[in-house]
C-alpha positions as CSV (number, residue, x, y, z in Angstrom):
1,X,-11.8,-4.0,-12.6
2,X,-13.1,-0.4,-11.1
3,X,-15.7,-2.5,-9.1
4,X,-12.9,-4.8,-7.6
5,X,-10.9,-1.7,-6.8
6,X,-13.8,0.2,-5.3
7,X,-14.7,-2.7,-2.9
8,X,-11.0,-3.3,-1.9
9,X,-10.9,0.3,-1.2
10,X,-14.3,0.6,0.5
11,X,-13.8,-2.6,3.1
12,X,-9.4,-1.8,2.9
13,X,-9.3,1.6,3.3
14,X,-5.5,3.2,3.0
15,X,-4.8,-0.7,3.2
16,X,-6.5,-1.4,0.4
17,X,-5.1,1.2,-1.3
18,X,-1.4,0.3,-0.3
19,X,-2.2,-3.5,-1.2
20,X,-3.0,-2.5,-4.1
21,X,-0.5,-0.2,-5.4
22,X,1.9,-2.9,-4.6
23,X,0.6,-5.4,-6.2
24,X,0.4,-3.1,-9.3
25,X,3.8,-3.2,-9.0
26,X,4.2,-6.8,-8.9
27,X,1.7,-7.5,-11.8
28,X,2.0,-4.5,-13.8
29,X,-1.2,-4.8,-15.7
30,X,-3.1,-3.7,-12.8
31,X,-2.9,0.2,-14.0
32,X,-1.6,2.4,-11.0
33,X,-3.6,5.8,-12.6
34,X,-6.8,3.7,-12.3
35,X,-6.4,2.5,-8.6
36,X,-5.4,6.0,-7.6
37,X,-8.0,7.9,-10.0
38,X,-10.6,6.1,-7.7
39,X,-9.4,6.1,-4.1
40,X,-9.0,9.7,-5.2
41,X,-13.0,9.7,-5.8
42,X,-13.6,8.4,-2.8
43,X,-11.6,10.7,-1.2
44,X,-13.7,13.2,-3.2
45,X,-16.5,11.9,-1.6
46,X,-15.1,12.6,2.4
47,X,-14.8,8.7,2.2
48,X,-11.5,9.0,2.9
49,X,-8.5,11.3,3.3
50,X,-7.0,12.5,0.1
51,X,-3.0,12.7,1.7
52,X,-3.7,9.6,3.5
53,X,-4.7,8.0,0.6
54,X,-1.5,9.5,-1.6
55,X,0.4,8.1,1.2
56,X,-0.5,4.7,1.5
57,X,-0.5,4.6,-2.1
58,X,3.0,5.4,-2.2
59,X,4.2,3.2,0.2
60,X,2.8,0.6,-1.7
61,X,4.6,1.9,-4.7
62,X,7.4,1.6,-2.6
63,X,7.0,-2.0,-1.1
64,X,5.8,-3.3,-4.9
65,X,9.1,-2.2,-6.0
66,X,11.4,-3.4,-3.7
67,X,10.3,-6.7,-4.4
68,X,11.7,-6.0,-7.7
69,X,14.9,-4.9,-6.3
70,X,15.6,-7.1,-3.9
71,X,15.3,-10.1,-6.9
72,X,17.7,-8.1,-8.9
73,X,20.4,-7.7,-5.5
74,X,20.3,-11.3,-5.1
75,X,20.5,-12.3,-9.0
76,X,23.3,-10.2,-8.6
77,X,26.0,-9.1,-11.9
78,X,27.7,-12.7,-11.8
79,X,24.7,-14.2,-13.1
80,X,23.4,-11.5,-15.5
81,X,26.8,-11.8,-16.8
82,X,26.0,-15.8,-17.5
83,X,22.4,-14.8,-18.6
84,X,23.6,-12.4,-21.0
85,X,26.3,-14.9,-22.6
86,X,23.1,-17.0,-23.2
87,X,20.2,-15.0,-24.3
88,X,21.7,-11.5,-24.3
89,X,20.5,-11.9,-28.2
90,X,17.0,-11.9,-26.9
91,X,17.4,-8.7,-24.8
92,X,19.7,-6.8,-27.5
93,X,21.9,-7.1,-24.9
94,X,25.9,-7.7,-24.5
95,X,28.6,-6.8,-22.5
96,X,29.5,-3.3,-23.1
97,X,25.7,-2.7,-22.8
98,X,26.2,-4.0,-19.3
99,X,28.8,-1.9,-18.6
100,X,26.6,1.4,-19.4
101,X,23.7,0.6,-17.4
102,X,26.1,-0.2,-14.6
103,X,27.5,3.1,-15.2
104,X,24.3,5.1,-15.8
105,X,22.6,3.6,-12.4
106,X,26.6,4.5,-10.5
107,X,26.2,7.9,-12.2
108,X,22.7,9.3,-12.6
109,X,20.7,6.6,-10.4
110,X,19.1,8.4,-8.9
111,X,17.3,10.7,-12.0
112,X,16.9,6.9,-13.7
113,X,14.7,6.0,-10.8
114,X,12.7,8.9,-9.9
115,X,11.7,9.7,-13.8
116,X,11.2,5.8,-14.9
117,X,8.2,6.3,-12.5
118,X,6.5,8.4,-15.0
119,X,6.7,6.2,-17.6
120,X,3.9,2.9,-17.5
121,X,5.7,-0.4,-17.6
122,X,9.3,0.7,-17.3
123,X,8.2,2.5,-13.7
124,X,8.2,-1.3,-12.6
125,X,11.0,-2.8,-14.6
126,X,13.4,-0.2,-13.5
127,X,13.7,-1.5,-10.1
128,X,15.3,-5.1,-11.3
129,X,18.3,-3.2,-13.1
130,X,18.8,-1.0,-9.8
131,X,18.9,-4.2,-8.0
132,X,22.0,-6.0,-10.3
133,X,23.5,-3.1,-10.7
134,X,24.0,-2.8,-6.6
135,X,22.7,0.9,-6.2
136,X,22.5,1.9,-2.8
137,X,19.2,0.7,-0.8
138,X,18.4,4.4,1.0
139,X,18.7,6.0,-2.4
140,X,16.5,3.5,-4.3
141,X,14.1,3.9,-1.2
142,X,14.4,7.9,-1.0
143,X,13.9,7.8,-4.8
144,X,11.2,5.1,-5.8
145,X,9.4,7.2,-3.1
146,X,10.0,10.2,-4.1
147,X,8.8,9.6,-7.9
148,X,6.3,7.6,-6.9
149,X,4.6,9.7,-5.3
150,X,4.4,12.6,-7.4
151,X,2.7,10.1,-9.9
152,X,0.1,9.3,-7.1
153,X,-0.5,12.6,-6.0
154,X,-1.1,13.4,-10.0
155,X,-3.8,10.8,-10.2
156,X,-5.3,10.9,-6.8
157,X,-6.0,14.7,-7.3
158,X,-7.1,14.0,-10.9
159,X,-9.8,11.9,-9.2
160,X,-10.7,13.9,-6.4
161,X,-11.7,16.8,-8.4
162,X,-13.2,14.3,-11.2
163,X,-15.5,13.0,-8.6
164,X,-17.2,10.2,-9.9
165,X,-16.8,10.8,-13.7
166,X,-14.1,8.0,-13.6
167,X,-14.4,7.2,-17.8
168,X,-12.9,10.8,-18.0
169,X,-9.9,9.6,-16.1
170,X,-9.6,6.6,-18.5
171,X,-10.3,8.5,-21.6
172,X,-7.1,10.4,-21.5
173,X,-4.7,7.7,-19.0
174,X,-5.7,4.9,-21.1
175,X,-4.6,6.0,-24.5
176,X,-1.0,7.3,-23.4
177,X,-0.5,4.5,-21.5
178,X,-1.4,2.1,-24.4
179,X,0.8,4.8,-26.5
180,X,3.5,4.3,-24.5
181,X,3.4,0.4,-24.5
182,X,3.3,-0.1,-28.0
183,X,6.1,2.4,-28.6
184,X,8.2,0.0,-25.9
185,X,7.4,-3.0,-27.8
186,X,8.0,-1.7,-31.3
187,X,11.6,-0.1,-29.7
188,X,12.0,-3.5,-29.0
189,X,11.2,-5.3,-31.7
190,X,13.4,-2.9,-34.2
191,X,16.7,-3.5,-31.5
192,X,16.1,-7.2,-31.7
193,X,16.0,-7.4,-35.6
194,X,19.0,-4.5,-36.1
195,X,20.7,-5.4,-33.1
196,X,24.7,-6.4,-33.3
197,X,26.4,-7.5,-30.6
198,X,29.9,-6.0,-30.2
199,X,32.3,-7.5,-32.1
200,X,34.5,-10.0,-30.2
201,X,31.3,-10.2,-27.7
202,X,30.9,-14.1,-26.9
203,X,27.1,-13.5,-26.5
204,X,25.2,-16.1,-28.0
205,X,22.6,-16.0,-30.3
């Protein structure tokens, strides 16, 4: 993986970089700390330019997640509403649950966004809700933006002063973001074997 990212870097430049960082977005198990811990090495090395990199980076961030978005706008709350009546059990999900993510995103949208880009895995799977829930484009834009590139600038300089000592990048990224992963999955797993749906609720199980 650090070779693939190195050479797509080397021969892409910011390109690469943006490319990249968008398509981390789209498949999140490319890791986002990784791609920017090493175009921040080779910015390190007068390669490249460290803003520029931070920059493309996060436009990439950007673009990966607007993908998401714009799937989420077009699936739209009609047919979340249909999706939940048939697998909401699946997703600990019914419809009062609905109506407080459609509130939180109406309310404090714009927080959701730029913090969920701290956090590995939901960073990308925040931008689908933002998309059903019909928050404004220019604030998902300003936002995603926004909190994506503090994360970038983070790991870009983390890498630029690291130099080429890459594993120390990993050795401290790479456990927190497994952490975090496992706590997502066992949060999961608890809501799915505790979870009620409301009563009345004509979800399905």
């Amino acid at each position: 993986m650090n070779d693939f990212i190195l050479n797509l870097v080397a021969s892409g430049g910011y390109w690469g970089v943006a490319l990249l960082m968008a398509l981390e977005n789209v498949f999140p198990p490319i890791p986002s700390e990784l791609i920017m811990g090493l175009a921040g090495i080779e910015a390190g090395k007068g390669h490249i330019n460290l803003w520029a990199v931070i920059l493309a980076g996060t436009v990439g961030s950007v673009a990966g997640n607007y993908f998401w978005y714009a799937i989420g706008r077009t699936f739209g709350l009609k047919r979340l509403d249909h999706f939940v009546a048939r697998w909401g059990r699946w997703f600990t999900l019914d419809h009062r649950e609905i109506s407080r993510f459609n509130n939180l995103f109406h309310r404090h949208g714009a927080s959701t966004i730029f913090f969920a880009r701290m956090i590995p895995t939901v960073r990308t799977l925040i931008s689908l809700p933002a998309g059903i829930f019909q928050m404004s484009r220019t604030k998902f834009l300003v936002w995603t933006f926004a909190g994506a590139g503090l994360w970038n600038v983070v790991f870009a300089g983390i890498g630029f002063q690291l130099g080429s000592r890459i594993e120390e990048i990993d050795r401290y990224t790479g456990p927190i973001s497994t952490g975090v992963i496992v706590l997502i999955i066992g949060a999961y797993l608890v809501r799915v074997i505790f979870w009620r749906p409301e009563a009345g609720n004509k979800t399905e199980s």
